[in-house]
C-alpha positions as CSV (number, residue, x, y, z in Angstrom):
1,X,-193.9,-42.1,62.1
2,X,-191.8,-40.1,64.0
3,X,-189.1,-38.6,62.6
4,X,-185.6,-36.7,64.7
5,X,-182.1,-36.2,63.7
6,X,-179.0,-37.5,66.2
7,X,-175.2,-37.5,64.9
8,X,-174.1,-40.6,65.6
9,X,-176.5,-43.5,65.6
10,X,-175.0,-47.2,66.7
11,X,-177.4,-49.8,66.0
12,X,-176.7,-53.1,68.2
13,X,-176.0,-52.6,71.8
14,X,-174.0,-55.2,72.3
15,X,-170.2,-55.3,73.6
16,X,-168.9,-53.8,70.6
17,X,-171.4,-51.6,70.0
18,X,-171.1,-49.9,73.9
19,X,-167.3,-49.9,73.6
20,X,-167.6,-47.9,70.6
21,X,-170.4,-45.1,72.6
22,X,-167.9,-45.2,75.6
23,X,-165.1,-44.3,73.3
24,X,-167.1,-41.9,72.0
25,X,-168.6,-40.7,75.4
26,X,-165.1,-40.6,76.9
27,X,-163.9,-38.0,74.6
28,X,-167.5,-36.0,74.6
29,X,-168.8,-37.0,71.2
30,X,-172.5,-38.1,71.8
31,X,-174.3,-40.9,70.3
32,X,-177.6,-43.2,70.1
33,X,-177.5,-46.2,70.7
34,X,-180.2,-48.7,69.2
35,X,-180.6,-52.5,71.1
36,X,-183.8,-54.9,70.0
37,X,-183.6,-56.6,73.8
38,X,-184.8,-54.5,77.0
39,X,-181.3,-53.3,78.4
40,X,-179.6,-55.5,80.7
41,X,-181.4,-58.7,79.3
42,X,-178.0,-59.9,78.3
43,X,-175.7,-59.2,81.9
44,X,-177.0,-63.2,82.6
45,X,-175.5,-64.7,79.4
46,X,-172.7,-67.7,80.6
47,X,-171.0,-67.7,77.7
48,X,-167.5,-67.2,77.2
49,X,-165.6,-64.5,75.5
50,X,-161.8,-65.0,74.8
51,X,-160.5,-62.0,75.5
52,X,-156.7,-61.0,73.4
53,X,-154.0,-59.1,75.7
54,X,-154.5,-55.8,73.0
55,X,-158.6,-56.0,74.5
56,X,-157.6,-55.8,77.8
57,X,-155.9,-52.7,76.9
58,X,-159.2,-51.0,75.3
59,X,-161.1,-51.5,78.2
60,X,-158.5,-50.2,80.3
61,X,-158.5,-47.2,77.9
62,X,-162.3,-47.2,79.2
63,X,-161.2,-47.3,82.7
64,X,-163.4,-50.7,83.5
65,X,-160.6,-53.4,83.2
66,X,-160.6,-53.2,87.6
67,X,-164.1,-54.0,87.6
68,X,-163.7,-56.9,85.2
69,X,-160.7,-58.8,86.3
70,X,-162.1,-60.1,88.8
71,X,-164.5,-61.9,86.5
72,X,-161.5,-63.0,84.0
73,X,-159.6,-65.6,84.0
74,X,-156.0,-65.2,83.2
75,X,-154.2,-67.4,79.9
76,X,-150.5,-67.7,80.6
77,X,-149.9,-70.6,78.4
78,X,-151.2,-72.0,75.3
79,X,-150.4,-75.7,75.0
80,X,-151.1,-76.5,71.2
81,X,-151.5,-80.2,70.4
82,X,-152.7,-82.7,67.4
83,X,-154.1,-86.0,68.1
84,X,-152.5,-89.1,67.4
85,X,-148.8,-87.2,67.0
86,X,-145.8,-86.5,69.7
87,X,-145.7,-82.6,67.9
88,X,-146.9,-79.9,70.5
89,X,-146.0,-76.0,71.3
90,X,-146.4,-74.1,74.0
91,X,-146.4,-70.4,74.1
92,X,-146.2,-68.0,77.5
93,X,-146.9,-64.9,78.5
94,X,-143.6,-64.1,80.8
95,X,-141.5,-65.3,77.4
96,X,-143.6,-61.8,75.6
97,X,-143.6,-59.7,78.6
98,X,-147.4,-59.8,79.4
99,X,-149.1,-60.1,82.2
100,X,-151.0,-62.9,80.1
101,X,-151.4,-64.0,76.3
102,X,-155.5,-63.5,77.1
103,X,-158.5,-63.8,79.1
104,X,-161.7,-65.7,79.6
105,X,-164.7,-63.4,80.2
106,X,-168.5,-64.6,80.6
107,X,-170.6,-62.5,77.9
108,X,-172.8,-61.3,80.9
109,X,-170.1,-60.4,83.5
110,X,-169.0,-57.8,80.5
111,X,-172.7,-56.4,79.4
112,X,-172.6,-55.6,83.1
113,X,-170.0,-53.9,83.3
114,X,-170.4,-51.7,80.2
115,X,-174.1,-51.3,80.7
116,X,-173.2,-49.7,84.4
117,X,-170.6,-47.4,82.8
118,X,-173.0,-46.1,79.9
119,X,-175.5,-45.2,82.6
120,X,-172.6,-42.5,83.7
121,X,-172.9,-40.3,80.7
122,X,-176.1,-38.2,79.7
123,X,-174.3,-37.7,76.4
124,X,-175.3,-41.7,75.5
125,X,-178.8,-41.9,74.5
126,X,-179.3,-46.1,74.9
127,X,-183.0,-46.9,73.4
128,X,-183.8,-50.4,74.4
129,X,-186.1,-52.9,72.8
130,X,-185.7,-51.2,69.3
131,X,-186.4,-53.3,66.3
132,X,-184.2,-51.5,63.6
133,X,-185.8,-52.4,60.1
134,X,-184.5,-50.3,57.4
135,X,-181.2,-48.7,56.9
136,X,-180.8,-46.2,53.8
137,X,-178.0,-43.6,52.5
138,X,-177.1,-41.0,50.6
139,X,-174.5,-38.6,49.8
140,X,-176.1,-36.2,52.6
141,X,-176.9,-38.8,55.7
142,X,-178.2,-42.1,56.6
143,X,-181.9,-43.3,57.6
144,X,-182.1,-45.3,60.4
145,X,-186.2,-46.9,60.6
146,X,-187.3,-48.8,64.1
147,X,-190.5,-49.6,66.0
148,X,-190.3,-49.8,69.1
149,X,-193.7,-50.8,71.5
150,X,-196.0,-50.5,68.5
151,X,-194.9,-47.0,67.2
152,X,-192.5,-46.8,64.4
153,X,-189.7,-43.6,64.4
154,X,-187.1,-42.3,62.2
155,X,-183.5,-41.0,62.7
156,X,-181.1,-39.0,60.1
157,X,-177.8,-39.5,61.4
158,X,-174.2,-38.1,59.8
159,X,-173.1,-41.6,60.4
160,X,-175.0,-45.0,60.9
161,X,-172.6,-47.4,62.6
162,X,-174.3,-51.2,62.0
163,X,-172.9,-53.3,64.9
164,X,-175.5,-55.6,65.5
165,X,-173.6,-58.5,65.3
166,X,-175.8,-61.9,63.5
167,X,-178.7,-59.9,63.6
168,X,-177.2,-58.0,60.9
169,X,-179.1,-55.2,58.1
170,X,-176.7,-55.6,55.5
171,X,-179.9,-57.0,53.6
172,X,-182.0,-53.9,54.0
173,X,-179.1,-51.8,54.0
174,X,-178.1,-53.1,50.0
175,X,-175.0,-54.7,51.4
176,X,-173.1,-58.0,49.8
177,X,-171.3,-60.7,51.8
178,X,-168.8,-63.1,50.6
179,X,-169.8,-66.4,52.3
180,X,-167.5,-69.5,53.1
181,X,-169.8,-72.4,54.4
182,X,-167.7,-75.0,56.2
183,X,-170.1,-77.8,56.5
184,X,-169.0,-77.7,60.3
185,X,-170.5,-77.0,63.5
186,X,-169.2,-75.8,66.9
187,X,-170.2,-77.3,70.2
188,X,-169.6,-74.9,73.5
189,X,-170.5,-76.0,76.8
190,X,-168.6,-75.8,80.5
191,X,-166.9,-78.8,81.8
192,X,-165.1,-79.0,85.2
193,X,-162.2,-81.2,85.8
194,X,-160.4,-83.3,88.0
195,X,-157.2,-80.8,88.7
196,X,-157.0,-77.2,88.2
197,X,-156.0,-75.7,85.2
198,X,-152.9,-73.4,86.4
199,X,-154.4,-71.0,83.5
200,X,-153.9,-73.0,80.9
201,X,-155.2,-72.9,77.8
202,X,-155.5,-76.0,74.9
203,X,-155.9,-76.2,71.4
204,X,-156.0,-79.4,70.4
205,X,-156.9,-80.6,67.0
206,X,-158.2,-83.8,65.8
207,X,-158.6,-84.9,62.3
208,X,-162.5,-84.2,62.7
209,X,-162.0,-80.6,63.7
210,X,-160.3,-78.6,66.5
211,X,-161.3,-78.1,69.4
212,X,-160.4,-75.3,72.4
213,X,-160.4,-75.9,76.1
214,X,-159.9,-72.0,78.0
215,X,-159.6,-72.0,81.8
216,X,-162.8,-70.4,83.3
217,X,-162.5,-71.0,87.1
218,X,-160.8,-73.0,89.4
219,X,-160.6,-76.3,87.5
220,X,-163.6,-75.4,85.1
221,X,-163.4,-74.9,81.2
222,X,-164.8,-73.4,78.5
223,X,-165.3,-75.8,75.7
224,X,-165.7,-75.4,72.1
225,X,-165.5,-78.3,70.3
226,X,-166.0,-78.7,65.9
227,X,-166.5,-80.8,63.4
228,X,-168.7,-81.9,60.7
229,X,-172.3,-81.8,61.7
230,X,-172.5,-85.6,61.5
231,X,-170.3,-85.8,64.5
232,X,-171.3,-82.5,66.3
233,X,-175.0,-82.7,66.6
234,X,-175.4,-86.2,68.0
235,X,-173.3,-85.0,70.9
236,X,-175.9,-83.1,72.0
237,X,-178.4,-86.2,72.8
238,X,-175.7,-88.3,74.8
239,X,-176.2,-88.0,78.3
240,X,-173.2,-86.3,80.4
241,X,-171.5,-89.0,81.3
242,X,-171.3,-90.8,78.0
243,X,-170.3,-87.0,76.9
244,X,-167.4,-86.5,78.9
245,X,-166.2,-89.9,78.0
246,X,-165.7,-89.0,74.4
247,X,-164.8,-85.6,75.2
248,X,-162.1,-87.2,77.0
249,X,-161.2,-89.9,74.4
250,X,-160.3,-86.5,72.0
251,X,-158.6,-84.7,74.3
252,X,-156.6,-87.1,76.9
253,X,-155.6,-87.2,80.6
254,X,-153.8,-83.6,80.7
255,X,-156.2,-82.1,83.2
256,X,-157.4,-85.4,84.8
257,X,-161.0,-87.0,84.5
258,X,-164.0,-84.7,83.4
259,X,-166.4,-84.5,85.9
260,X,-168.9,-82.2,85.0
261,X,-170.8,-80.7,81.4
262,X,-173.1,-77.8,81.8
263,X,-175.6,-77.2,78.9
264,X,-174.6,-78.1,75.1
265,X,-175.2,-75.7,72.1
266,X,-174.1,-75.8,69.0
267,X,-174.2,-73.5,65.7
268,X,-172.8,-73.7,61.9
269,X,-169.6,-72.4,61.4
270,X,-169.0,-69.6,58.6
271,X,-166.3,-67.3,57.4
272,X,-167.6,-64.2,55.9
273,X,-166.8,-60.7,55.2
274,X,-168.8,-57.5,53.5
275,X,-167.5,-56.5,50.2
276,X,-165.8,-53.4,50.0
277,X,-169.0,-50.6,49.1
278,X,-169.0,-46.7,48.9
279,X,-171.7,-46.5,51.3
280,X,-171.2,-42.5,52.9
281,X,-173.1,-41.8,56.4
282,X,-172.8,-46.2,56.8
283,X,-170.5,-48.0,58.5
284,X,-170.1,-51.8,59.5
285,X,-167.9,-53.3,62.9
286,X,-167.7,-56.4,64.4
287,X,-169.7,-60.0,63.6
288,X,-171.5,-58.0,61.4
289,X,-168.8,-57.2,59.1
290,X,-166.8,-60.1,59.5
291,X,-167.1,-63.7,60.8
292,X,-164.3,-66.3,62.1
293,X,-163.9,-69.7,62.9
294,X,-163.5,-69.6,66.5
295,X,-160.4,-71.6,66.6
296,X,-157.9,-68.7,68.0
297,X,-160.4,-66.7,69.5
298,X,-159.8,-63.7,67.2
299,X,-163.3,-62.8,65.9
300,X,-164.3,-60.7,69.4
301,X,-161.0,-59.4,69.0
302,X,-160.8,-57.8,65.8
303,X,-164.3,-56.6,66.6
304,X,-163.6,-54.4,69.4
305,X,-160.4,-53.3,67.2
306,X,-162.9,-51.7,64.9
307,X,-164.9,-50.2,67.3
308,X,-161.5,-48.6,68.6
309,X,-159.9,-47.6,65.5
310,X,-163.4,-46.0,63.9
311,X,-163.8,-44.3,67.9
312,X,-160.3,-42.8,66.7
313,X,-161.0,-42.0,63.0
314,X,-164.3,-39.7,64.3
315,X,-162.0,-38.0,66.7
316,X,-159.8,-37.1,64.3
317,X,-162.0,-35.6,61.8
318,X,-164.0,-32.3,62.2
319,X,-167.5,-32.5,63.0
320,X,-169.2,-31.5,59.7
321,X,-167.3,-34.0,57.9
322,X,-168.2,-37.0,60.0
323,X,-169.6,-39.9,58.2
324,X,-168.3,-38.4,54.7
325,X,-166.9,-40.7,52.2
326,X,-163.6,-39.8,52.5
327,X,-163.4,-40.3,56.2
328,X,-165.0,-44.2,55.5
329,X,-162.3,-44.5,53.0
330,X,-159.6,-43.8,55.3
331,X,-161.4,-45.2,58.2
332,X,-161.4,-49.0,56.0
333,X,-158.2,-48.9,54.5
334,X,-157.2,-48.3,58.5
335,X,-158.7,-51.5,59.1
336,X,-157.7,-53.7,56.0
337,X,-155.0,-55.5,57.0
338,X,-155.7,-56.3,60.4
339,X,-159.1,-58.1,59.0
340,X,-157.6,-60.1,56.4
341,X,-155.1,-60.9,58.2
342,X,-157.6,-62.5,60.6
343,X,-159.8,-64.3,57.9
344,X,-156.8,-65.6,56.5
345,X,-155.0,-66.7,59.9
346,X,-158.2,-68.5,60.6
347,X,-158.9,-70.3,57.6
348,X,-155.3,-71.3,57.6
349,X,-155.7,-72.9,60.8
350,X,-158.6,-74.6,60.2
351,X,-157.6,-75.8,56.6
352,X,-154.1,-77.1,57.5
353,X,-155.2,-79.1,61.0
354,X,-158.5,-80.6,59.4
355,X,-157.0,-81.7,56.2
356,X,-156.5,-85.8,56.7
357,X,-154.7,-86.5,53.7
358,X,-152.5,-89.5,53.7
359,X,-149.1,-88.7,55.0
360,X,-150.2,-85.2,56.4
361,X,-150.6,-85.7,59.8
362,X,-147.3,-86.5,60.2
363,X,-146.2,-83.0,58.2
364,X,-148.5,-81.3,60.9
365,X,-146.5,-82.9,63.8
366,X,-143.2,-82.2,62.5
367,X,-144.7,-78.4,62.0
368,X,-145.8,-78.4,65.7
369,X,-142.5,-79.4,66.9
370,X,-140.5,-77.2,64.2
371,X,-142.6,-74.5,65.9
372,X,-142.1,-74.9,69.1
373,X,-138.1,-73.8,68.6
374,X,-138.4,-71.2,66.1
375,X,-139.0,-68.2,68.4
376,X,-139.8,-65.0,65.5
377,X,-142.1,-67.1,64.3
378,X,-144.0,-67.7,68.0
379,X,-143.4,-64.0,69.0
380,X,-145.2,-63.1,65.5
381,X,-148.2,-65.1,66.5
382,X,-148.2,-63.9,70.2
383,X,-148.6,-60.0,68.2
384,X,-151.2,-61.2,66.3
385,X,-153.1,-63.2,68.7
386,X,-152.7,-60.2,70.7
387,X,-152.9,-57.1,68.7
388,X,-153.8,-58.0,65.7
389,X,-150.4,-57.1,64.2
């Protein structure tokens, strides 16, 4: 085994885990960063990030937002909608004074992007194709164990940063989760259309699940449809045209006929969060700390807040004290709020629009309409959508 000592180790090299290095790399703090696939591997991924107006501002911090707009595509409005009722709201960006409410970004156009700027500073050390096995801690420092082409090594670190999103340690690293299962799962695919989108997005919920339809090109969408596995999965065997007809029965004429479906995916949907633990020299950011129904697009979100805020919290504390308990402590009671507010926010969301109790659709359409006029209300969701706040 062999065995060296770095100060700061982030294991996952993934978007949130690179934002966090850059942060770091930005203000001259080095760190290591630790990613199981070969470097680059994911700069091809299609999928689609929703971006929040409060990310855009982070990666402008980073000074990469030029290189990425021209990858993004802009949300002005947000046209919210339940099945089967007249309620609706619509928010905009020009009613908030932003440039948009949010973005759609493939997963690839960013890994590119950040990968490219990493490359910039000697001070990042990136070690690709690392398998990180065992994470341990003590008062002192954490042990980070990884093999990488047949050989197995060792770091000490003052702080361990676990950001490796579903591929999570928590198991080796002694962690707990709290786990909602709910019996759903998400479908995401691309679907063009017959008119353009004028970058619109739609939430639209059914009494089987909601679903989210963000503008992703010219008159192409990002899709992510949920709902009980039973209705989910045998979507993925109908062919594209019998697809997009009962894609189109859900959602209705607002964009024209769908034309087009690119490949269909699906995966169980989850809420979850790490329990509160002293764990000095070990920190946890991103899907690997917490999990959200995708249904307002705030999981990536709250992610890259973490990585910001902890970027922030190691700047701010002298260099022997890094990784201490007390800075953790004051780095998680930093991030509290903004996380539950998220789980919660979700879980609303998903609870209130798929509940089909007699008599409560019609509740949810007066809500939606009630909504749509009550403008603190719809400027406190555009902050949190946005910020987090």
């Amino acid at each position: 085994m062999i065995s060296t000592s770095e100060n700061i180790v982030i294991v996952g090299g993934g978007p949130v885990g690179m934002v966090l290095s850059l942060l770091l790399a930005k203000n001259n703090i080095a760190s290591t960063v630790l990613e199981v696939r070969k470097q680059g591997a994911a700069n091809q991924d299609t999928r689609a990030l929703a971006l929040s107006y409060g990310t855009r501002r982070i990666l402008e911090k980073l000074g990469i937002w030029q290189s990425l707009s021209a990858y993004a595509a802009a949300i002005n409005t947000i046209h919210v909608s339940q099945k089967g009722s007249l309620g609706r709201s619509v928010l905009q960006a020009s009613d908030y004074q932003q440039e948009a409410l949010g973005y759609v970004l493939s997963y690839g156009a960013l890994c590119t992007v950040l990968n490219t700027e990493l490359q910039r500073f000697s001070m990042v050390k990136f070690i690709d194709e690392a398998q990180a096995e065992a994470i341990t801690y003590d008062a002192n420092q954490a042990t980070i164990r990884y093999s990488r082409q047949g050989e197995v090594f060792q770091l000490t670190s003052q702080l361990a940063v676990l950001a490796d999103g579903g591929r999570s340690l928590e198991e080796a690293a002694g962690l707990k989760r709290e786990t909602k299962e709910y019996g759903h799962d998400a479908l995401i695919t691309k679907v063009s259309a017959e008119l353009p989108h004028h970058n619109v997005a739609y939430e639209r919920f059914t009494t089987d699940g909601p679903m989210a339809l963000l503008p992703n090109g010219e008159r192409d969408f990002s899709l992510v449809w949920t709902g009980k596995k039973a209705l989910i999965s045998p979507l993925l065997d109908l062919s594209d045209a019998e697809f997009l007809t009962q894609f189109h029965a859900q959602f209705g004429d607002r964009v024209g006929r769908f034309l087009t479906v690119e490949k269909r995916m699906t995966f169980p949907l989850k809420l979850s969060q790490l329990q509160e633990m002293d764990t000095p020299h070990l920190v946890v950011i991103g899907n690997a700390a917490q999990t959200m129904h995708p249904v307002a697009g705030q999981g990536f979100n709250v992610g890259l807040r973490d990585a910001e805020v902890l970027a922030q919290q190691i700047m701010n504390t002298a260099a022997g004290d890094i990784g201490t308990k007390e800075m953790l402590t004051a780095y998680r009671a930093n991030r509290r709020t903004d996380t539950k507010n998220g789980l919660l926010f979700t879980d609303f969301l998903v609870n209130i629009f798929s509940n089909d109790i007699l008599g409560f659709a019609k509740l949810r359409s007066t809500g939606l309409g009630l909504f749509d006029i009550v403008k603190p209300v719809k400027r406190h969701l555009v902050r949190k959508m946005s910020f987090g706040k």
